[in-house]
C-alpha atoms as a printed R data frame, in Angstrom:
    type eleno elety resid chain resno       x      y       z
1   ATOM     1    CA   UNK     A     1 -18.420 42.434   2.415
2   ATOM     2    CA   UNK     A     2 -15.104 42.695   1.005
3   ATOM     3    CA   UNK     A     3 -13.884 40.093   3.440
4   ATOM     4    CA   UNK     A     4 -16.135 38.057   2.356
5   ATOM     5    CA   UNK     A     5 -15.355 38.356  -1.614
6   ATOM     6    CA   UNK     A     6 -11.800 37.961  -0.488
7   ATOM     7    CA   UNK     A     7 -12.893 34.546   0.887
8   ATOM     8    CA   UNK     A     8 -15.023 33.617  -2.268
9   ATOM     9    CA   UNK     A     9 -11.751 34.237  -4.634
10  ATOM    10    CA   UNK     A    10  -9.283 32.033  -2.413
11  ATOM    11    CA   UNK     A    11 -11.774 29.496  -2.453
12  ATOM    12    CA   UNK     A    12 -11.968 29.498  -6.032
13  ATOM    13    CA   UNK     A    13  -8.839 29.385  -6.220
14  ATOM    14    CA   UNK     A    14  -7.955 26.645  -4.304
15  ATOM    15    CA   UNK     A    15 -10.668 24.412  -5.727
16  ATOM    16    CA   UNK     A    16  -9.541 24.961  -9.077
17  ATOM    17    CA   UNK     A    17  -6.263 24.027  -7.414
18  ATOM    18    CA   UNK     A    18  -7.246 21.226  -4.848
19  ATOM    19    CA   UNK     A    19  -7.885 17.865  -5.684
20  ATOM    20    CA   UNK     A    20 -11.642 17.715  -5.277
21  ATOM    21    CA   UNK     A    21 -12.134 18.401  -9.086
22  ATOM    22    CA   UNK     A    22 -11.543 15.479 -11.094
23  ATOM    23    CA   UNK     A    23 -10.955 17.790 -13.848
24  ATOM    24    CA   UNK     A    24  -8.495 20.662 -12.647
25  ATOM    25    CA   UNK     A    25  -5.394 17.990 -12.801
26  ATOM    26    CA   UNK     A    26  -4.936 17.474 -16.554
27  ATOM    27    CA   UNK     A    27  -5.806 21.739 -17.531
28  ATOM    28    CA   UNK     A    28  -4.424 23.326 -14.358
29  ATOM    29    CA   UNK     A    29  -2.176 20.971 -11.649
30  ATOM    30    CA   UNK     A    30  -0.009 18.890 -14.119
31  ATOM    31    CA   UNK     A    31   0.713 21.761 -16.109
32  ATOM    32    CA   UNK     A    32   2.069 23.872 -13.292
33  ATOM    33    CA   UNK     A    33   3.607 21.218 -11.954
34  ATOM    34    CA   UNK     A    34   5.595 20.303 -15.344
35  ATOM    35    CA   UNK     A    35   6.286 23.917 -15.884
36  ATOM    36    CA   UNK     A    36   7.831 23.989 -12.561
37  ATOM    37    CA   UNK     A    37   9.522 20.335 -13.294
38  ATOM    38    CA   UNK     A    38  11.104 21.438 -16.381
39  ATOM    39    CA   UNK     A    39  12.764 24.665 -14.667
40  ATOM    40    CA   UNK     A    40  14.315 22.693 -12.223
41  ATOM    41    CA   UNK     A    41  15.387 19.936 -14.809
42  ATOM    42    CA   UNK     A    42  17.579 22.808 -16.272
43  ATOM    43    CA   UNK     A    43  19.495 21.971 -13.204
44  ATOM    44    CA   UNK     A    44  19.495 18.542 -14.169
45  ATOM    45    CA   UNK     A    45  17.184 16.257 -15.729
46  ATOM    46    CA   UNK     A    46  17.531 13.988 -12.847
47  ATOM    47    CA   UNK     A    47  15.677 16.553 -11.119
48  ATOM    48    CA   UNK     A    48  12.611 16.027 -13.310
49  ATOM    49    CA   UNK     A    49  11.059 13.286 -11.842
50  ATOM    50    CA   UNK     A    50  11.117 14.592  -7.918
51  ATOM    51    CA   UNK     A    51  10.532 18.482  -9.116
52  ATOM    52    CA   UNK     A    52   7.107 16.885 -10.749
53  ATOM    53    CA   UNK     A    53   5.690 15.421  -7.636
54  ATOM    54    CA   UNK     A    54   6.744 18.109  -6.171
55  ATOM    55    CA   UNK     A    55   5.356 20.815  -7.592
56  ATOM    56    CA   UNK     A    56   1.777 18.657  -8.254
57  ATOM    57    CA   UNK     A    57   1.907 18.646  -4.039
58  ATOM    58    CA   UNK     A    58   2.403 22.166  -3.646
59  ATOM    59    CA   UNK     A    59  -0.482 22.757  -6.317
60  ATOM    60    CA   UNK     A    60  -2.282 20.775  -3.908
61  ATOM    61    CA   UNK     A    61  -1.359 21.523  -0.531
62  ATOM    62    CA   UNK     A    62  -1.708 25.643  -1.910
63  ATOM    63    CA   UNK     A    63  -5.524 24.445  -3.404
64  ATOM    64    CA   UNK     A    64  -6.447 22.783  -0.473
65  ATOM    65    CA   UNK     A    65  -4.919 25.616   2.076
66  ATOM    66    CA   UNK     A    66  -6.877 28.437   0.105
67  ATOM    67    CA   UNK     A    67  -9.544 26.771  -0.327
68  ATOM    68    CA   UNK     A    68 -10.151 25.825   3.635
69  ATOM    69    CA   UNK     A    69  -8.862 29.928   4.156
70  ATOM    70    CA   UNK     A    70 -11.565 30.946   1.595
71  ATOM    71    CA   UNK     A    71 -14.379 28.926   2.799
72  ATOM    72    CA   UNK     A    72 -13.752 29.547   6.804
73  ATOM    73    CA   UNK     A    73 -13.954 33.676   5.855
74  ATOM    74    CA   UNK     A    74 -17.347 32.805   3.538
75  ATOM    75    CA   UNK     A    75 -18.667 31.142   6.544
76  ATOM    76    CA   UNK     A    76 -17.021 32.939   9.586
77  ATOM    77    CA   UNK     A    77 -15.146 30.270  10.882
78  ATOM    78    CA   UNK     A    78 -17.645 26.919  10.251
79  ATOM    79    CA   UNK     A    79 -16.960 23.594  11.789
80  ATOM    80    CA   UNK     A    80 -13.253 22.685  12.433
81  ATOM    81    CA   UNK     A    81 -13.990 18.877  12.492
82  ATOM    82    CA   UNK     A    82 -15.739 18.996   8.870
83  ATOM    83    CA   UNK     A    83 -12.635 20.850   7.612
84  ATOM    84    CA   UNK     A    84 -10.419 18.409   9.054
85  ATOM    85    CA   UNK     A    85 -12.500 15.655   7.258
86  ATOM    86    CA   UNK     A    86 -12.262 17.392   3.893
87  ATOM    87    CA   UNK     A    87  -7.959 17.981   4.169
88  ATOM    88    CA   UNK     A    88  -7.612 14.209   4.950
89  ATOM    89    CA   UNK     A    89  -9.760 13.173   2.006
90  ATOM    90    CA   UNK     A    90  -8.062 15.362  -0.219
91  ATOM    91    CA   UNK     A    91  -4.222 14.575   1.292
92  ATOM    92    CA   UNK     A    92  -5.356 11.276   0.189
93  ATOM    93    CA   UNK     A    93  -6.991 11.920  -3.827
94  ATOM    94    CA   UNK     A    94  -3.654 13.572  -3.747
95  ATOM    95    CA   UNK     A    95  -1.479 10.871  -3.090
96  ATOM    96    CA   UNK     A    96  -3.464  8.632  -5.412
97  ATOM    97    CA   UNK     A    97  -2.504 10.928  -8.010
98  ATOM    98    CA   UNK     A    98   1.047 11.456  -7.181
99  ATOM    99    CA   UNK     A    99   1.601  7.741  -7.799
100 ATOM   100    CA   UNK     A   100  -0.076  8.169 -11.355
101 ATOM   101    CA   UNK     A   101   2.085 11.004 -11.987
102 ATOM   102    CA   UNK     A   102   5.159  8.623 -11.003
103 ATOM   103    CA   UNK     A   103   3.820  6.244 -13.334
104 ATOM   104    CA   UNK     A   104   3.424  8.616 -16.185
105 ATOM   105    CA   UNK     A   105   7.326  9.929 -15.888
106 ATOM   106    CA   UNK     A   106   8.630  6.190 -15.141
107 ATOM   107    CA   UNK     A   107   6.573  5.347 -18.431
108 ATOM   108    CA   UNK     A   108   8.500  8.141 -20.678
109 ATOM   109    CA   UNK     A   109   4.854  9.908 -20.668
110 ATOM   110    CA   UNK     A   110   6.226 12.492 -19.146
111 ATOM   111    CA   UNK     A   111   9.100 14.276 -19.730
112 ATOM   112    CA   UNK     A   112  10.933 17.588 -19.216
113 ATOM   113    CA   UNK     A   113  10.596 20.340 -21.790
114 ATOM   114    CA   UNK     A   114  14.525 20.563 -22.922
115 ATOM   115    CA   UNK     A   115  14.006 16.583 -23.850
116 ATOM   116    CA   UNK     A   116  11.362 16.944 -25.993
117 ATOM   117    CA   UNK     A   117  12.805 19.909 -27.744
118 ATOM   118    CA   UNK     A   118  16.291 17.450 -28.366
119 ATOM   119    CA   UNK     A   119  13.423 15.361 -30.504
């Protein structure tokens, strides 16, 4: 039982994380990831741009890891070929949105926190 509720929360998790939601990257995903962008454009804001895509694919890759880890302990294992299906579709949602998140930061859209505070 507890295994199991284990399993329930990391899927939750990672769905709220993973790219199957249409609705998680605007409330949850771009925010961590410009959070995380802006800390490293401390560094440098050079470091904006890359440090974005970068943390929206490790919001990703972590949704889509706990939610495969959640859903194989809810089911004991399930099928290893459906799984496979499901990464691959959302690798790819994810890369569709990586390039609007490129497009947003080339546009000025997007920009670290210490250059919107200079305003």
């Amino acid at each position: 039982m507890r295994a199991r509720l284990k399993g329930g929360i990391r899927a939750v998790i990672g769905y709220l994380l993973s790219p199957l939601s249409w609705w998680n990257d605007p409330f949850i995903n771009l925010p961590l990831a410009w959070l995380f962008a802006s800390a490293v454009g401390l560094i440098s804001h050079r470091l904006f741009v890359p440090a974005m895509v970068v943390g929206y694919w490790l919001t990703n890759v972590a949704g889509i890891w706990l939610l495969s880890q959640g859903t194989a302990e809810l089911a004991g294992g399930g099928g290893a070929q459906n799984r496979k299906r499901r990464v691959l579709l959302s690798l790819a949602a994810a890369t569709a949105y990586t390039a609007l998140i490129l497009v947003l930061c080339c546009s000025g859209i997007l920009r670290p926190l210490g250059a919107l505070l200079r305003r």
